[in-house]
BALOBA-1460 file (C-alpha; in Angstrom, 3 decimals):
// residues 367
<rec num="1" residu="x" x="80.208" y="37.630" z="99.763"/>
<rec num="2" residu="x" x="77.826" y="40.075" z="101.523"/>
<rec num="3" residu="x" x="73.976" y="38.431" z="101.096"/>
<rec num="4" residu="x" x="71.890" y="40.997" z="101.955"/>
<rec num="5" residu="x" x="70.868" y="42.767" z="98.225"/>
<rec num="6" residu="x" x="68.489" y="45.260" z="100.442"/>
<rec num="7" residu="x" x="71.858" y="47.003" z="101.361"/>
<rec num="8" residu="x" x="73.954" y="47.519" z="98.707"/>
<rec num="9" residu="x" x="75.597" y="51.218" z="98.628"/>
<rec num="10" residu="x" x="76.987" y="51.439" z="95.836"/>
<rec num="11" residu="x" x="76.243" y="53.373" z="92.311"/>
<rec num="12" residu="x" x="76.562" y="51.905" z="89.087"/>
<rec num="13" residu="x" x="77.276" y="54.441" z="86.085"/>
<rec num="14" residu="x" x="76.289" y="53.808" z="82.437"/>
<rec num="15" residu="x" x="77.899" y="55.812" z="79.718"/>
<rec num="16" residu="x" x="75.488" y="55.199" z="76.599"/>
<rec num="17" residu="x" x="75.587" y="56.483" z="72.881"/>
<rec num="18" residu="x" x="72.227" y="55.393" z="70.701"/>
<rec num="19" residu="x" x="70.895" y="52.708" z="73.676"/>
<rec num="20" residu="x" x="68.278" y="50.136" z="72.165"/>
<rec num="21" residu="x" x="66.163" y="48.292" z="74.157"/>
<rec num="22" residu="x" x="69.042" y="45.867" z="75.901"/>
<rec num="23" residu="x" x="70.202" y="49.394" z="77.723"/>
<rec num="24" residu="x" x="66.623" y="48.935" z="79.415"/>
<rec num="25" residu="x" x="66.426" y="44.885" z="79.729"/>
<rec num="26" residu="x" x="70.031" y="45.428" z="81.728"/>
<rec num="27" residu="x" x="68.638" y="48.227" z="84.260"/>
<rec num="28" residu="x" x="65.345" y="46.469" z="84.908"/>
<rec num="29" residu="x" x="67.499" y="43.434" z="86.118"/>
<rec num="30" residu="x" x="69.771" y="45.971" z="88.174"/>
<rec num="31" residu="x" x="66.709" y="47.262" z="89.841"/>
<rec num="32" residu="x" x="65.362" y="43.567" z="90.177"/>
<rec num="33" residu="x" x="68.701" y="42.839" z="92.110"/>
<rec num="34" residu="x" x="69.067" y="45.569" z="94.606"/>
<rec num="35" residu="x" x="71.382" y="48.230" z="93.108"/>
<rec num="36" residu="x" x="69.119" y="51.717" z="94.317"/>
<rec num="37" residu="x" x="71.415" y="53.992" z="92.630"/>
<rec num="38" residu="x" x="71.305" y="54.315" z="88.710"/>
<rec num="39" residu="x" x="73.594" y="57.089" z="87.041"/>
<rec num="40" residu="x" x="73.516" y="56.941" z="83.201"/>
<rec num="41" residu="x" x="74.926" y="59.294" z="81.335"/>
<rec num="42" residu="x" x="73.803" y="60.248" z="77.854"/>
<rec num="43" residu="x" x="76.725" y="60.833" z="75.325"/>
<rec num="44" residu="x" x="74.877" y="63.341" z="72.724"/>
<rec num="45" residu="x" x="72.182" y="60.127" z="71.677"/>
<rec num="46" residu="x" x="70.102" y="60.811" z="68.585"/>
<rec num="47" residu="x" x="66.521" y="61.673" z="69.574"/>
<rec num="48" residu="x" x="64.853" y="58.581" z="68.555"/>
<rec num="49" residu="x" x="67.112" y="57.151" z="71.685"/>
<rec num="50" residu="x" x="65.909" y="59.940" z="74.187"/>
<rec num="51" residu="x" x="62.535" y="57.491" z="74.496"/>
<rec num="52" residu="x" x="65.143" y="54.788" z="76.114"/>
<rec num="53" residu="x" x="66.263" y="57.835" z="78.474"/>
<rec num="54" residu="x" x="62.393" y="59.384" z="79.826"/>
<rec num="55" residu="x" x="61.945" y="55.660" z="80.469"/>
<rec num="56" residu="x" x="64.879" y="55.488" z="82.906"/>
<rec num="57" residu="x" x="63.580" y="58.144" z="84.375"/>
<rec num="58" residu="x" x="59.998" y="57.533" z="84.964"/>
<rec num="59" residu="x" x="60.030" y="54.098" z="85.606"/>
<rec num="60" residu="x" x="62.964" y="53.148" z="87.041"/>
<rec num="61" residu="x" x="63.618" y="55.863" z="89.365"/>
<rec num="62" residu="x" x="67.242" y="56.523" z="87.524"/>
<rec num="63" residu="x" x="69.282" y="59.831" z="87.096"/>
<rec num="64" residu="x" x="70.052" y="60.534" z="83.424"/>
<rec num="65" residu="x" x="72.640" y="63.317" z="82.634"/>
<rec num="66" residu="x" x="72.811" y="64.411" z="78.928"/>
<rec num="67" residu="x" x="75.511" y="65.793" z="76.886"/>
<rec num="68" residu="x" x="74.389" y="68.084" z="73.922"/>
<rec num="69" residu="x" x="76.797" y="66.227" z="71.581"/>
<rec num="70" residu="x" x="78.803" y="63.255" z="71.289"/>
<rec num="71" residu="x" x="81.834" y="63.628" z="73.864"/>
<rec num="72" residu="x" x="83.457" y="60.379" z="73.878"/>
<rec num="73" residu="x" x="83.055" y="57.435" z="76.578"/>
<rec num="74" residu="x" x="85.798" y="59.209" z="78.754"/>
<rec num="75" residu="x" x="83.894" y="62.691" z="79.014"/>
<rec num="76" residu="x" x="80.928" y="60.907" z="79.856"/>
<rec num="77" residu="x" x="82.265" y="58.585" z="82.580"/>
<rec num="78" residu="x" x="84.613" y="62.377" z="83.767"/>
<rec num="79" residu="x" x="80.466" y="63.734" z="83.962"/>
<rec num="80" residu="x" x="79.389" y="60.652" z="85.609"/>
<rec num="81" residu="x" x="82.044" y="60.488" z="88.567"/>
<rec num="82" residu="x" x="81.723" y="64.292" z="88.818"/>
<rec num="83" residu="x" x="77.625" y="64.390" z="89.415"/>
<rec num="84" residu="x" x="78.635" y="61.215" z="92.069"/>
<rec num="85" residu="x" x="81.060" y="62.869" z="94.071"/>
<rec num="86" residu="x" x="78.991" y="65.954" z="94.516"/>
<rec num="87" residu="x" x="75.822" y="64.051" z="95.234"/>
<rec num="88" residu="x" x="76.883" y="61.225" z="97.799"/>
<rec num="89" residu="x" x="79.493" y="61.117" z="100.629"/>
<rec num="90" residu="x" x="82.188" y="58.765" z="101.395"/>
<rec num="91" residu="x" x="79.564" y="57.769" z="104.266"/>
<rec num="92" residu="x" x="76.455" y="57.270" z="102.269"/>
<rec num="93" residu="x" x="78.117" y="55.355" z="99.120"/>
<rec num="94" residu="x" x="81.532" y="52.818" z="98.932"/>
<rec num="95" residu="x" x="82.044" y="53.789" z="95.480"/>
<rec num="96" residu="x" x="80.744" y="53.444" z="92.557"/>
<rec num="97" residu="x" x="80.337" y="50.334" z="89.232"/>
<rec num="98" residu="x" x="80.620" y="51.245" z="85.792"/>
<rec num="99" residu="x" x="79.068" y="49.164" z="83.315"/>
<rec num="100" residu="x" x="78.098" y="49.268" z="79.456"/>
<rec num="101" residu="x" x="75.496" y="49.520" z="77.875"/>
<rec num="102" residu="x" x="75.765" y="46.793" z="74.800"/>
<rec num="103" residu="x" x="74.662" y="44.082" z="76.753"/>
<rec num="104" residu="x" x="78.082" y="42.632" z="77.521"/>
<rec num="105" residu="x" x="77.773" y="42.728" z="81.146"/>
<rec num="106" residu="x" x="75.185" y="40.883" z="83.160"/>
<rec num="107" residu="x" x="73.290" y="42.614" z="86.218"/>
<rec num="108" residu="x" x="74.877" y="39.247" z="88.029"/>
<rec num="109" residu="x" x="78.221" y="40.228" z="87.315"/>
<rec num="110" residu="x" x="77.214" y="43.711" z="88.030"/>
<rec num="111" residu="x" x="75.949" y="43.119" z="91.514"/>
<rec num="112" residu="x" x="78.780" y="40.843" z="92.458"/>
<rec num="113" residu="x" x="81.273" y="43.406" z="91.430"/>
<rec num="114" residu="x" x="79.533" y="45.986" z="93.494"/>
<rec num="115" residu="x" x="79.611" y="43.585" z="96.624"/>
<rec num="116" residu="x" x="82.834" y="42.818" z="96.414"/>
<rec num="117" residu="x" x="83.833" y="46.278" z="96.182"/>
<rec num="118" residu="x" x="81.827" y="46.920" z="99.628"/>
<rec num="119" residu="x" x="83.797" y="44.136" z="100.901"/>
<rec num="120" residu="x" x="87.447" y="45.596" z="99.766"/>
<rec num="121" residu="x" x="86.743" y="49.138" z="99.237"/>
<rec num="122" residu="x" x="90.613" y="50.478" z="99.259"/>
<rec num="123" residu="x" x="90.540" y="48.751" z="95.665"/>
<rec num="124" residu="x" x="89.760" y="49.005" z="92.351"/>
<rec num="125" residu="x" x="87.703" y="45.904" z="91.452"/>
<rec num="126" residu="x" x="87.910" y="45.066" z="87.113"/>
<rec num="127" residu="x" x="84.901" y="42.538" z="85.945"/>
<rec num="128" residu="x" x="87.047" y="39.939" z="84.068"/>
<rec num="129" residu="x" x="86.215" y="38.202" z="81.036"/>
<rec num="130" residu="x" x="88.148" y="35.114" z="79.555"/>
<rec num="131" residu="x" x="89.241" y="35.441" z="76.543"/>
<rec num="132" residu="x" x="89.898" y="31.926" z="75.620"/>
<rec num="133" residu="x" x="86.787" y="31.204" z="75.099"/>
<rec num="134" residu="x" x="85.820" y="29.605" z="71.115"/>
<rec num="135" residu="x" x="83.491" y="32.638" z="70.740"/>
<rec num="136" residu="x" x="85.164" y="35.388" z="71.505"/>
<rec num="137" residu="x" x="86.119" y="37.474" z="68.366"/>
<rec num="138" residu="x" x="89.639" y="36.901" z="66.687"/>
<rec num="139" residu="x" x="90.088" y="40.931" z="66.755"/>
<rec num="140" residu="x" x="88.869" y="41.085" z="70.727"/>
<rec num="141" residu="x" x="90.909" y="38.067" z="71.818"/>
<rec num="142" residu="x" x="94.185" y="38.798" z="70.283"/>
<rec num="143" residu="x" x="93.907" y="42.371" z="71.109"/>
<rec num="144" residu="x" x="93.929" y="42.108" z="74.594"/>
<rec num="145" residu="x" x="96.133" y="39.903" z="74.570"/>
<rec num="146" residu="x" x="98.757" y="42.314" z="73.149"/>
<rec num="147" residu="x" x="97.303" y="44.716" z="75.289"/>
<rec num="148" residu="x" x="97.757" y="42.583" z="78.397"/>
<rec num="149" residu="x" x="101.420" y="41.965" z="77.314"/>
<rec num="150" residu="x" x="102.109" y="45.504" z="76.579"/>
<rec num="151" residu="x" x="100.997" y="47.043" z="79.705"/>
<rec num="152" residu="x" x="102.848" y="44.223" z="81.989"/>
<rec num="153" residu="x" x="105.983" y="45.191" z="80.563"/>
<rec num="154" residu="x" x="105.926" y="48.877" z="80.771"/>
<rec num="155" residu="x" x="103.590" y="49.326" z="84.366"/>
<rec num="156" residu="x" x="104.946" y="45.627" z="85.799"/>
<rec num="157" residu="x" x="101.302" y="44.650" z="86.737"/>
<rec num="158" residu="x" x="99.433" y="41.976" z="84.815"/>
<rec num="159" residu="x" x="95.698" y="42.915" z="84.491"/>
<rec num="160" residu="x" x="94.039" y="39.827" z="82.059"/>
<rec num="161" residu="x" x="91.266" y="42.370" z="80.718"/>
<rec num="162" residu="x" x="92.702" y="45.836" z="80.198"/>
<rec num="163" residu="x" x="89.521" y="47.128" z="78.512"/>
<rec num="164" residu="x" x="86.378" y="46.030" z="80.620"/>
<rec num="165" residu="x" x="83.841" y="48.651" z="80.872"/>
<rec num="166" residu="x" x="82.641" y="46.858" z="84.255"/>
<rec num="167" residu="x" x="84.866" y="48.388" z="87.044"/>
<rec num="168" residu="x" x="84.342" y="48.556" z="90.851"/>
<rec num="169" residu="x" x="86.126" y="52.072" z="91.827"/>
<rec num="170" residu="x" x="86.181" y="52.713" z="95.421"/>
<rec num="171" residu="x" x="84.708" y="56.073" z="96.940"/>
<rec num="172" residu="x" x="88.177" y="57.883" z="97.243"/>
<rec num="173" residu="x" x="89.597" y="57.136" z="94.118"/>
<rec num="174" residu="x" x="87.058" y="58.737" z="92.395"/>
<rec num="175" residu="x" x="88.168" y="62.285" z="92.644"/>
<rec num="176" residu="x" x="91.705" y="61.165" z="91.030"/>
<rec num="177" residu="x" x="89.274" y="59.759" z="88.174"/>
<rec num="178" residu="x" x="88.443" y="63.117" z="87.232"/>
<rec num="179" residu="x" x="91.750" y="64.420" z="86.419"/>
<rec num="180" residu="x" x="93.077" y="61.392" z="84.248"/>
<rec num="181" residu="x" x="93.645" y="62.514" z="80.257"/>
<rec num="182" residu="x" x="91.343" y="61.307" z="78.143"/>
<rec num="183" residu="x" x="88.435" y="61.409" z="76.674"/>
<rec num="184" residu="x" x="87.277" y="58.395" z="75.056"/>
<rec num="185" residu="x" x="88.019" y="54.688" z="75.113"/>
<rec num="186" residu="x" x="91.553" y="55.567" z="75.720"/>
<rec num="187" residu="x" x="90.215" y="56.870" z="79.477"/>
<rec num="188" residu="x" x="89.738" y="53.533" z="80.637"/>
<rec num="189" residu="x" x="93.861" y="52.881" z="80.466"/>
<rec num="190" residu="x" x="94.580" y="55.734" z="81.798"/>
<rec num="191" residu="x" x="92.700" y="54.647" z="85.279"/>
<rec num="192" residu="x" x="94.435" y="51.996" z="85.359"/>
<rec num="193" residu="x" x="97.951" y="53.492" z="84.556"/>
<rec num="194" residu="x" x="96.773" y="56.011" z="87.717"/>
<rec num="195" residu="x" x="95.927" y="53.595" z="89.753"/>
<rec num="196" residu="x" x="99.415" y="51.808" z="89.389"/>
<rec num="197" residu="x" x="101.106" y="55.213" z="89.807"/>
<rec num="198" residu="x" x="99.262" y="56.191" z="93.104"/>
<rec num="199" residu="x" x="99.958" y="52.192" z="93.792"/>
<rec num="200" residu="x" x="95.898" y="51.359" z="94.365"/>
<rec num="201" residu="x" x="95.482" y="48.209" z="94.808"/>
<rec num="202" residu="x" x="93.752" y="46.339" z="91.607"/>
<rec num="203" residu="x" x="91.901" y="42.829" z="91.998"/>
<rec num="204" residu="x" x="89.720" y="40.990" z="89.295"/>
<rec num="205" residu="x" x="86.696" y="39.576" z="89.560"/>
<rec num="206" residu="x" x="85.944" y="36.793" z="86.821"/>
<rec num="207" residu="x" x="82.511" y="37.635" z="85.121"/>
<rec num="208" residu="x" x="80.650" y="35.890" z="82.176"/>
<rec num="209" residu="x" x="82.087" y="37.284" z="78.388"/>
<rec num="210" residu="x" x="79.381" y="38.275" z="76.570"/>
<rec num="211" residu="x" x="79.408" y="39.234" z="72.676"/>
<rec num="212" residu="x" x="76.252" y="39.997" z="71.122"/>
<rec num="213" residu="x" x="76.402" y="39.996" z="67.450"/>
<rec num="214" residu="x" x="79.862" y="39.672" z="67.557"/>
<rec num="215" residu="x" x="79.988" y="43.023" z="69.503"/>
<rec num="216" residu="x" x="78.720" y="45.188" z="66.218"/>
<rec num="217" residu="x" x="76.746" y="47.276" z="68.480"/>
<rec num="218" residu="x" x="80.527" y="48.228" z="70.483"/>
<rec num="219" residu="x" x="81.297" y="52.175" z="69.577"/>
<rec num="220" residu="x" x="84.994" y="51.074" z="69.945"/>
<rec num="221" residu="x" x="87.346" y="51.606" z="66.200"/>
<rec num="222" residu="x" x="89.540" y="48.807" z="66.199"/>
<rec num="223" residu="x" x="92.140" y="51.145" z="64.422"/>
<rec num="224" residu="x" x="91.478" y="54.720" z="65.976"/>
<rec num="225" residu="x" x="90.958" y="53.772" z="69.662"/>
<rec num="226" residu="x" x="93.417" y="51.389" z="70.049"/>
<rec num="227" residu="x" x="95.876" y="53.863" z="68.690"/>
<rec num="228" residu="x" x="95.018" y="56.358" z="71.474"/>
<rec num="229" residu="x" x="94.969" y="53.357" z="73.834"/>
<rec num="230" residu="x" x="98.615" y="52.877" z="72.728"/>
<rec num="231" residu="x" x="99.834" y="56.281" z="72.801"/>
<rec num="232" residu="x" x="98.673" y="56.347" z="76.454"/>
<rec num="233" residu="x" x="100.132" y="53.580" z="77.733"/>
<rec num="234" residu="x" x="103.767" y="54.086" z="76.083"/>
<rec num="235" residu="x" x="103.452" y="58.187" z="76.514"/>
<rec num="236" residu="x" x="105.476" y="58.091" z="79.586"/>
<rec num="237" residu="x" x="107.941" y="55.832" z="77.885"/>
<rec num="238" residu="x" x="108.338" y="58.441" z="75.124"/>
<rec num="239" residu="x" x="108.464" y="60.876" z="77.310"/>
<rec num="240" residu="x" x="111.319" y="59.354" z="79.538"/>
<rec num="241" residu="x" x="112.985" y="58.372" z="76.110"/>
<rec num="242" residu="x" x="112.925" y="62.102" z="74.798"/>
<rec num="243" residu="x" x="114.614" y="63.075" z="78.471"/>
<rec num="244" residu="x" x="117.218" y="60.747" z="77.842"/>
<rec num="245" residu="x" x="118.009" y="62.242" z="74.317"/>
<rec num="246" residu="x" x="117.904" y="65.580" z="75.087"/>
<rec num="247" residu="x" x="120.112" y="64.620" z="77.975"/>
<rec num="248" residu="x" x="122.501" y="63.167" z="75.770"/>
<rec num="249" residu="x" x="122.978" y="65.791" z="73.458"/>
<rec num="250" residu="x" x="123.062" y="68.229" z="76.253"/>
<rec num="251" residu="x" x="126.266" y="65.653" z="77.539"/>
<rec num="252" residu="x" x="127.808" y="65.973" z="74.436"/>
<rec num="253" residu="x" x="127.316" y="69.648" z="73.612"/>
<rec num="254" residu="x" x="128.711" y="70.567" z="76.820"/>
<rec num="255" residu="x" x="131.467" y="68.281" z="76.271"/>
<rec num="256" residu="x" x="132.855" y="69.843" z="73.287"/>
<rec num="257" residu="x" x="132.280" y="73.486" z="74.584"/>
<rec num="258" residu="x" x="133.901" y="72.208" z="77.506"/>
<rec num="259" residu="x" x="136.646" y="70.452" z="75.847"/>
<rec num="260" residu="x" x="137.551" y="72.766" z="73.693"/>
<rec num="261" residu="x" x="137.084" y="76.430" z="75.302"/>
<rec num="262" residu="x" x="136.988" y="76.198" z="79.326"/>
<rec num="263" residu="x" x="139.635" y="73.087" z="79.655"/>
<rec num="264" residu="x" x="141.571" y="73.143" z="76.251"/>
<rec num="265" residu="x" x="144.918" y="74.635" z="78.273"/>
<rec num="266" residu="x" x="144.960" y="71.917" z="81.000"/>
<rec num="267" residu="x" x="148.675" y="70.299" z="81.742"/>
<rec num="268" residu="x" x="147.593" y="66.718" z="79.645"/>
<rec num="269" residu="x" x="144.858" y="65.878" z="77.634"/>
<rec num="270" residu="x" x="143.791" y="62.987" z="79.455"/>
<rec num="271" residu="x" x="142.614" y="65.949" z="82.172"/>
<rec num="272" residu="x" x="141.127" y="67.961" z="79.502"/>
<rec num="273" residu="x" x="138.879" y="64.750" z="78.947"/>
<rec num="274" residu="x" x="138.395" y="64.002" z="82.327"/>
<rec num="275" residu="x" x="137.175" y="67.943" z="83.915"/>
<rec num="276" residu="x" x="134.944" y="67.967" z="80.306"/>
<rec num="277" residu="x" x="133.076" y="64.694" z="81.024"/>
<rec num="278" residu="x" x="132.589" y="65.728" z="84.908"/>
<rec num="279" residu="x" x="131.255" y="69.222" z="84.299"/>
<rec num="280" residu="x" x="128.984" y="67.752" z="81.262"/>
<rec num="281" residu="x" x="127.523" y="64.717" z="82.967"/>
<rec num="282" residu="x" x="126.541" y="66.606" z="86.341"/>
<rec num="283" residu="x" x="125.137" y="69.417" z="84.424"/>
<rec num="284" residu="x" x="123.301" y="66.694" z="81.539"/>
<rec num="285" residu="x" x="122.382" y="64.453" z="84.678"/>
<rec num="286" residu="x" x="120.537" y="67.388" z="86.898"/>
<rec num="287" residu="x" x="118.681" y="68.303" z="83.370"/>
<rec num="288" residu="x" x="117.550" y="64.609" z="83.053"/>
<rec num="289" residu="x" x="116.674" y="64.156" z="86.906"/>
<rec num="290" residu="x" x="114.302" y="67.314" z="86.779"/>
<rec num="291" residu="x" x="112.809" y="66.638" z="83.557"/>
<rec num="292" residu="x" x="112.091" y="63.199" z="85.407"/>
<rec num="293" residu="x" x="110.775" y="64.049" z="87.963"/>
<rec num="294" residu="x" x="108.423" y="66.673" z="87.007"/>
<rec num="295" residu="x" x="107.548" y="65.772" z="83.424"/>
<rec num="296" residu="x" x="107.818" y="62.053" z="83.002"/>
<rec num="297" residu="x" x="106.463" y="60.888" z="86.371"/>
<rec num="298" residu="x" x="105.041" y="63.717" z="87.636"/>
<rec num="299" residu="x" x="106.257" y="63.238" z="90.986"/>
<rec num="300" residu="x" x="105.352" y="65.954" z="93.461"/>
<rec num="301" residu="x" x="107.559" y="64.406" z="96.631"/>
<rec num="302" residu="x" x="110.567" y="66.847" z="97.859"/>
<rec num="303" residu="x" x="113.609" y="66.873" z="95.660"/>
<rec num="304" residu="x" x="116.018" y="65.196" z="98.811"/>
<rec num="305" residu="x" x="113.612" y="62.036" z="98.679"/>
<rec num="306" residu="x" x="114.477" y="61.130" z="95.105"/>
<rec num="307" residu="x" x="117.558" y="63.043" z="94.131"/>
<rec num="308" residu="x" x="119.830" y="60.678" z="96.388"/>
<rec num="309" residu="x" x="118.339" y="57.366" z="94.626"/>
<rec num="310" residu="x" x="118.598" y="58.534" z="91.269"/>
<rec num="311" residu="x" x="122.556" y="58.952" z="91.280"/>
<rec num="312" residu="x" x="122.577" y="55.763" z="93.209"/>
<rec num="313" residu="x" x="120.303" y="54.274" z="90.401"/>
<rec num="314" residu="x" x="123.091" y="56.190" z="87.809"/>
<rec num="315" residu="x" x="126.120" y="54.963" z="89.282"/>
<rec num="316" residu="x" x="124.845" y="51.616" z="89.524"/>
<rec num="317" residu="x" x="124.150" y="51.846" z="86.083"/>
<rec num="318" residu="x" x="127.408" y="53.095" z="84.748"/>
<rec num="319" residu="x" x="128.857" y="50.334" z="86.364"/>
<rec num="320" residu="x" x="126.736" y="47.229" z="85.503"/>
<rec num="321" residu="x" x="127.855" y="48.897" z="81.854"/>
<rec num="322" residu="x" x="130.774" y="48.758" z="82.023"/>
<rec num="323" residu="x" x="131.235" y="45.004" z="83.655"/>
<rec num="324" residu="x" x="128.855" y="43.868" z="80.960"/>
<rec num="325" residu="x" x="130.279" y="45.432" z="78.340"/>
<rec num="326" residu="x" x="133.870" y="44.007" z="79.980"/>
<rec num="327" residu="x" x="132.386" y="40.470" z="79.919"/>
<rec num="328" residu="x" x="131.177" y="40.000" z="76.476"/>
<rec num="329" residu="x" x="133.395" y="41.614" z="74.801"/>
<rec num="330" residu="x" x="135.949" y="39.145" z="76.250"/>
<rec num="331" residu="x" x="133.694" y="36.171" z="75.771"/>
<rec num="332" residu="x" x="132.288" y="37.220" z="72.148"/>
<rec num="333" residu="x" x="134.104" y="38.530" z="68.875"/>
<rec num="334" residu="x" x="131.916" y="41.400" z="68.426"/>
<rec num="335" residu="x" x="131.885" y="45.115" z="68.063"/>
<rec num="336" residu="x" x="132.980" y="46.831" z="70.812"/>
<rec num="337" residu="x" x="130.423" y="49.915" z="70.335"/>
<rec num="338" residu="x" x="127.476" y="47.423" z="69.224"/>
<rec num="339" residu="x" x="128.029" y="45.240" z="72.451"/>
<rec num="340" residu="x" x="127.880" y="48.756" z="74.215"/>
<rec num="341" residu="x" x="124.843" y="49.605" z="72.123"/>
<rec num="342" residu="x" x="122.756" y="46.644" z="72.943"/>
<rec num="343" residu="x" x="123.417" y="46.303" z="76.962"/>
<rec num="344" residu="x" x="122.872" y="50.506" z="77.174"/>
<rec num="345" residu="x" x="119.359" y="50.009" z="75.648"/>
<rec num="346" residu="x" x="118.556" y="46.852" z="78.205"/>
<rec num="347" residu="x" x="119.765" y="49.299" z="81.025"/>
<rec num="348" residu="x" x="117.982" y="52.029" z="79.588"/>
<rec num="349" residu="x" x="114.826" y="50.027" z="80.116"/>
<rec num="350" residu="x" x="115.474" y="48.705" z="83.326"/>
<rec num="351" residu="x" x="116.357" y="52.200" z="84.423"/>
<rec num="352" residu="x" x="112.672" y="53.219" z="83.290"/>
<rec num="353" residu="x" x="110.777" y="50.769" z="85.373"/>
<rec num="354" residu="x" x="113.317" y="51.528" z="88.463"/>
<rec num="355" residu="x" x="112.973" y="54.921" z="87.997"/>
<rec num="356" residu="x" x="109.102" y="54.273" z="87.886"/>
<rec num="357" residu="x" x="108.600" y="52.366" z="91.171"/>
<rec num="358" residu="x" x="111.577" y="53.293" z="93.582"/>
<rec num="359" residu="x" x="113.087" y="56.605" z="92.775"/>
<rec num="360" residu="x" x="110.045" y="58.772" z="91.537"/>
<rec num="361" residu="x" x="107.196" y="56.688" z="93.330"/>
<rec num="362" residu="x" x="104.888" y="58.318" z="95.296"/>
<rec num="363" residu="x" x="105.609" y="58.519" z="99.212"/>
<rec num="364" residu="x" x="101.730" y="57.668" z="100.391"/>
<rec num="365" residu="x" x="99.182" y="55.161" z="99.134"/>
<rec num="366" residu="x" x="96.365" y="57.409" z="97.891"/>
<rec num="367" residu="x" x="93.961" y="55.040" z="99.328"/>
């Protein structure tokens, strides 16, 4: 770890809603342990709370930026990152520590965050807390859990606290901050779900878990925030999910036009079935690979670098289904249609994480 607490060039921003007197206790320590730049950003505070704000100011050198109302912890980390980038070059500053302002983090934790993202500034750099500790809140400890589980599954990276507040975000990475949705606690998922797309790399840093009054001063709504936190994380899921559908009716739609209209005079009917399914699937399967790749992943790369993998990706596909299907059916007295059922929806999910990483995934590291 770098020693020298004289030289430490990096930010930290505080987004803070009604600050009491811990919002000043944590600064003082900041300033007490070498961090120079203080960015805290006021999210539409009552006025008895501006006090906590002027004294910021005055005292501890810091820059305060106000919102006129309440604009979610999101917004104010979106105004935060945007008065940073504008103010400081890649040369003066590594990047840049957000932290709360409820007392959970420690200017310790803070300081070792912000050196270690000196030391490895091409990543992202997430203040840990363990969650198996005996005081940590039922709601808090099982929640992240799920969480934890959740996003594992659906981005293949394990991150052990999905919702710190105290993040390490390198210098370059901070423009891309600016553009991800959200606007309140749900934000802090979608950085992380960017991250993984642009494939920055994330590390943790273990820091001490903190709950003061079993976090009652927290902002967060167990119920409303973790429902936007949700929708984030499976929104691309729905999203490919809704491609697939529409691709499947699409398939079958043009398969009964087909059937029926353009190939109903054919010699046999076994060629009727066979022209009807081509024409359908390659016309279904182009719908599905645009929708894909512009919609659901968002991938900007040229069509020739993806297109080739994702009929690859297909025909492997349609044949692990059919050997699968082959196999158990043989092996188990079941439905033929619910055997097909079952292995389709395990492909389908597979398909969604390949389709993720290797066929849609971005050409460069951002960072």
């Amino acid at each position: 770890m770098l020693q020298d607490t004289d030289n430490i060039n990096v930010a930290v921003l505080i987004p803070s809603l009604n600050p009491s007197e811990k919002l000043i206790s944590y600064i003082k320590d900041l300033v007490n342990a070498g961090i120079k730049k203080i960015i805290v950003v006021d999210d539409g505070s009552k006025e008895d709370a501006q006090q906590y704000f002027n004294l910021i100011e005055k005292k501890y050198d810091g820059i305060v930026l106000h919102h006129d109302v309440n604009k979610g912890k999101g917004r104010a980390l979106k105004t935060g990152f945007n008065y940073f980038i504008n103010t400081f070059s890649y040369n003066e500053m590594a990047g840049i520590v957000t932290a709360d302002s409820d007392g959970q983090h420690s200017a310790e934790d803070t300081v070792n965050v912000a050196k270690r993202l000196m030391e490895e500034n091409n990543k992202i750099i997430l203040g840990t807390r363990n969650f198996n500790q005996s005081d940590v809140p039922f709601k808090s400890r099982w929640g992240n859990k799920i969480t934890t589980a959740v996003f594992a599954l659906l981005y293949c990276k394990k991150i052990n606290d999905t919702q710190t507040g105290l993040r390490g975000i390198p210098y370059k990475f901070i423009n891309n901050c600016l553009f991800v949705k959200g606007e309140h606690f749900e934000y802090e998922t979608g950085m992380l779900i960017s991250a993984v797309r642009e494939q920055v790399d994330i590390a943790e840093e273990s820091i001490q878990t903190i709950y003061i009054d079993k976090n009652e001063s927290s902002h967060f709504n167990p119920f409303k925030d973790s429902l936007f936190i949700y929708f984030m994380m499976l929104s691309c899921f729905f999203k490919f999910s809704l491609s697939g559908m529409l691709s499947f009716f699409i398939d079958i739609g043009l398969f009964a036009f087909l059937s029926s209209v353009m190939f109903n005079n054919l010699t046999t009917i076994s060629m009727t079935i066979f022209f009807s399914t081509l024409f359908a699937r390659v016309i279904s399967s182009l719908f599905n690979y645009v929708v894909n790749k512009n919609v659901v992943f968002n991938n900007t790369s040229k069509m020739k670098n993806s297109i080739i993998k994702y009929y690859l990706l297909c025909s492997v596909q349609l044949l692990a289904s059919w050997l699968l299907v082959t196999i158990v059916y043989n092996n188990l007295s079941m439905n033929l249609t619910a055997i097909k059922a079952i292995i389709d929806f395990v492909l389908f999910f597979i398909s969604f994480q390949i389709q993720r990483r290797w066929v849609f995934v971005k050409d460069n590291k951002n960072i």
